[in-house]
Each structure stands twice: as C-alpha cells, then as structure tokens.
N, C-alpha and C positions, 0 to 999 in steps of 0.2 A: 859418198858423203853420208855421215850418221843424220838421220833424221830426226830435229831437235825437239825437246822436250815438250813444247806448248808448240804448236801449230797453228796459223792463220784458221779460224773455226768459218767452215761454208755454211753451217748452220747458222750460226750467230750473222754472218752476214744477211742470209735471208729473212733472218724472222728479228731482227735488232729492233728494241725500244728506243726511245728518247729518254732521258733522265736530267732534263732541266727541271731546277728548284722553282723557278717563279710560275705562276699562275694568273689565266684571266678568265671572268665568267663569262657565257657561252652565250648570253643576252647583248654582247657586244661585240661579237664575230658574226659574219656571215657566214652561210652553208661553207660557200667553194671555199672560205680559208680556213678551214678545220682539216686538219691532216689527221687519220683513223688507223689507227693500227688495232684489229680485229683477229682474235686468233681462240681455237678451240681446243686442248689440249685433254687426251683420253689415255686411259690406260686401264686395269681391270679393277680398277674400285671404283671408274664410273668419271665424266669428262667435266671438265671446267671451263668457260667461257668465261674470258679477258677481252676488254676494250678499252683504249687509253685513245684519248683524242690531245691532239696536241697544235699550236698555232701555226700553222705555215707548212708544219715540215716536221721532221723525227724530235731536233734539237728544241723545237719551238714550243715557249711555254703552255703548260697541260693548262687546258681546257677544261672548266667544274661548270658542267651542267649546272641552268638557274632554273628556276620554276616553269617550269611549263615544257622545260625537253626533257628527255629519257632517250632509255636504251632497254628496250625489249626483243628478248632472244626465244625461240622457237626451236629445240631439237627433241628430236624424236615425238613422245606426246607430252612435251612439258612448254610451256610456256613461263615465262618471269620477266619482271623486270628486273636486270641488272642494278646490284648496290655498289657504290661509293666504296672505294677504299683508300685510304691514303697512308703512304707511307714518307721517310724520308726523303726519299725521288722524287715519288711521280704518284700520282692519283688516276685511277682506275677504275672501273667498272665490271666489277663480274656475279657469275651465277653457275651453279651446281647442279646439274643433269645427270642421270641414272643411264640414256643410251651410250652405247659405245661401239656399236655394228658398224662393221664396213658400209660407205654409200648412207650414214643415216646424214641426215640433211639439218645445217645449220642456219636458220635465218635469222638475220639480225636486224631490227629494226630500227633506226633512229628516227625519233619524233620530236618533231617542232610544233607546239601548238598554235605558237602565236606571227611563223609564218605560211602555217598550214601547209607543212611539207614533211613526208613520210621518206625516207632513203629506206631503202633496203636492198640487204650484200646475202650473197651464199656461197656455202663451199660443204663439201663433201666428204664425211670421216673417212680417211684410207683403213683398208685393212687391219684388225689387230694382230701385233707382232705375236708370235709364238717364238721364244726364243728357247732352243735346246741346251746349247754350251754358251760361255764356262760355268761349271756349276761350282760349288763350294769346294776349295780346296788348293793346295798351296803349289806356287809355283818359284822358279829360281828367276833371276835377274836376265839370265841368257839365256832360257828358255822362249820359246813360241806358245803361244796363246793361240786358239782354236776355236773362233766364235762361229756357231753354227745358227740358224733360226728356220723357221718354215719358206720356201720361196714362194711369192703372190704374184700374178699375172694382174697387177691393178693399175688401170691407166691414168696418166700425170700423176705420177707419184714420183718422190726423191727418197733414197734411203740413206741416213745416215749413221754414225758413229763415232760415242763418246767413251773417252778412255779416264777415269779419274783414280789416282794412287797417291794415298796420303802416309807419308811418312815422315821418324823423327829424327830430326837433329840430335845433334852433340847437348846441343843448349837444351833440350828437352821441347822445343817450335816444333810446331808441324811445318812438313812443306809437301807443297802439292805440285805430282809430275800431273803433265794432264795433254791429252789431244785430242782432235777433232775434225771427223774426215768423210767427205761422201761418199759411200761407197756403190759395187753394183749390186744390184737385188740379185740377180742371176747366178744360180750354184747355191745361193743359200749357205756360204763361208768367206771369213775372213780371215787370215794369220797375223795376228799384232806381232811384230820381234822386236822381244823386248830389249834383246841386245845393242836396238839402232836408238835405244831413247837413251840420250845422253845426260837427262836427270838423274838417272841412279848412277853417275859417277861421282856427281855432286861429293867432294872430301868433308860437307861438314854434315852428310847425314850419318845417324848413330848405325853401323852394317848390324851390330847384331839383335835389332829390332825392325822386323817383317813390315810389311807397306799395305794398308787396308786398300783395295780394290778392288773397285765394280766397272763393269761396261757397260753402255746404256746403247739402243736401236732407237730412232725415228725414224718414222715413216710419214712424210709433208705430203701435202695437197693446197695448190693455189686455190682459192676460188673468183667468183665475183665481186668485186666491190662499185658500189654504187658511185655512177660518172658524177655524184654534184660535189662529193668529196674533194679534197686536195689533190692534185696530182702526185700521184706515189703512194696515193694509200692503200691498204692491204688487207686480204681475209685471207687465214693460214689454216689448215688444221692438219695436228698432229699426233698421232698412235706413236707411244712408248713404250718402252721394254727395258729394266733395270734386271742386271745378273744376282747372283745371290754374290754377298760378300768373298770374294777371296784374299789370300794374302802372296806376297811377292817377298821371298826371302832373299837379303842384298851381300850374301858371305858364303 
C-alpha cells in the first residue's frame, strides 16, 4: 500500500496547541484550572520560548494574564519576562534567548502576586541538529531522498521529521504534499520514496513545473511541569533543522 500524501503528524500530536477564540482573565481562574502548554523552540539564530495557558484543557478558552501575574523565563544567562501576543487564535506569551547548547536549561516561571504562589516547570534543550543531506538540488518524482544528519547519544529525546513540497496546479493554486514521521536517531539516515507519496499523482497539478521542497529534523525533550497546573500540561523543548530548498521534478 502507497503511503499517502499527508500522514497522521506524531509531532503535532505531541507538542499540539489549543486554538479556541474566546478568552478569560486569569484574576478569575484558579492555579489547578489553568492548563499550560509551555515550549522552547531553538535552532542556529538562537531559541524562542512560547507559553499559552489556556481554561481546563488544550480546547479551553486562552487565559490573559491580569495585573499582578506574569511569566518569567530563565535560559541560559538571560532572564525576561514573557510579552503578550495575540493573534487570530490564541494569545501567547513569549521571549527571545541567544543560548541554544545541548542541556542548557529552561525555567519558567509563573507568578501570582496576589495569591502568592510561584509555579516553576523545566526542561532541557536536546542537542542541535547538524544535518548533512539533502542539500540544494533537484530531484525526479520516483526518486529516493537521502536524509543524512549527525547521530547524538542524548537521553529522552524523540527525533522527528518533516517532509513539506509545494507545488502548482493547472489553475496556477499551490498545493501542498506534506508528511510527518518519527523516526530513529540511530544510523544517522533516512530514505523518503518518493514514489510511495501519492500527492504527485494528483491529475490536477501542472507536471511541468518542479515542487519547492524542504525537510525539517526535531529533536523534543519532555520536561518538568509544575503539579499545581492542570492535568495534562506540558514543558517541550525543541532543536530544529530546515534543508536547503530543493525541487522535485513531476515529468
């Protein structure tokens, strides 16, 4: 059986946001019903901590810190408090760090002033990816891909990978093949075949225009998160790796 175009993503199951529209302020929740989803995301221009808190549970309306709580983050030698973001979704909380080392340490702080209670979650950057292949340069539709990377001996770590190929319709749309799969760190390769992705049989994409194409590596680490939280909530951190662009010729 050809293995189909978009795959069940294990990444996205582990590290998934909530994305409810509604909101309530944080002056009228309790600690344990605040659900945290806490994550630290690095790669080689330096790492970014995200927090999103959210009522109950993933689905449960985001949570807007009121006066008197924050979210103060601690990696490597930098200290911040986390700013407010809000987008269409969901509203967030992040901040911009310079470390990126394997093992440098993330703490995160959530403070309540007014009922004098400190949470604090930790987790640990995994290794940064070194990734060798693919580098720039084109491939056919039924060829095999050849992803290479450095192999790491780093404990509780998951590796993953993402496959993303955007190509054009008849109608001049883009459409997007795409997968996403855990794989083993061990050996240090994987063989995508491209043959078994049943997107580029698609009859309404244009064959003689190429499919822009990158592979991306994570490499997760669970951490700690603090017991007053909601049940189920999370501290992640994440080392990434994007290939150089290549293209995938469909004729």
């Amino acid at each position: 059986m050809k293995r189909a175009s978009v795959l069940s993503s294990c990444i996205a199951l582990a590290l998934l946001i909530g994305c409810s529209t509604e909101s309530t302020q944080s002056d009228v929740v309790k600690t344990e019903g605040i659900w945290a989803d806490i994550r630290v995301t690095s790669n080689d221009e330096g790492s970014r901590v995200v927090t999103e808190f959210n009522l109950n549970s993933s689905s449960g309306a985001n949570v807007i810190l009121s006066d008197g709580d924050s979210v103060r983050a601690t990696l490597g030698n930098e200290r911040k408090i986390l700013v407010k973001d809000h987008d269409l979704f969901d509203v967030d909380y992040q901040g911009y760090f310079t470390a990126t080392a394997k093992n440098s340490e993330l703490t995160l702080e959530f403070i309540r002033d007014k009922e004098n209670e400190k949470l604090t979650s930790r987790v640990k950057l995994p290794a940064p990816i070194k990734l060798y292949a693919p580098v720039s340069e084109q491939f056919n539709r039924n060829d095999d891909i050849l992803v290479e990377w450095r192999e790491e001996s780093d404990i509780n770590t998951k590796l993953f990978l993402e496959f993303k190929s955007f190509c054009t319709k008849t109608t001049g749309d883009s459409s997007l093949i795409s997968f996403e799969s855990e794989i083993l760190e061990s050996g240090g390769q994987y063989k995508i075949l491209l043959s078994e992705l049943t997107g580029f049989d698609d009859d309404t994409l244009d064959k003689t225009k190429p499919c822009d194409t990158t592979v991306t590596l994570f490499r997760t680490r669970k951490g700690a998160i603090d017991s007053k939280f909601k049940s189920g909530s999370r501290i992640n951190a994440i080392q990434e790796k994007q290939s150089e662009k290549f293209q995938i010729t469909l004729n």
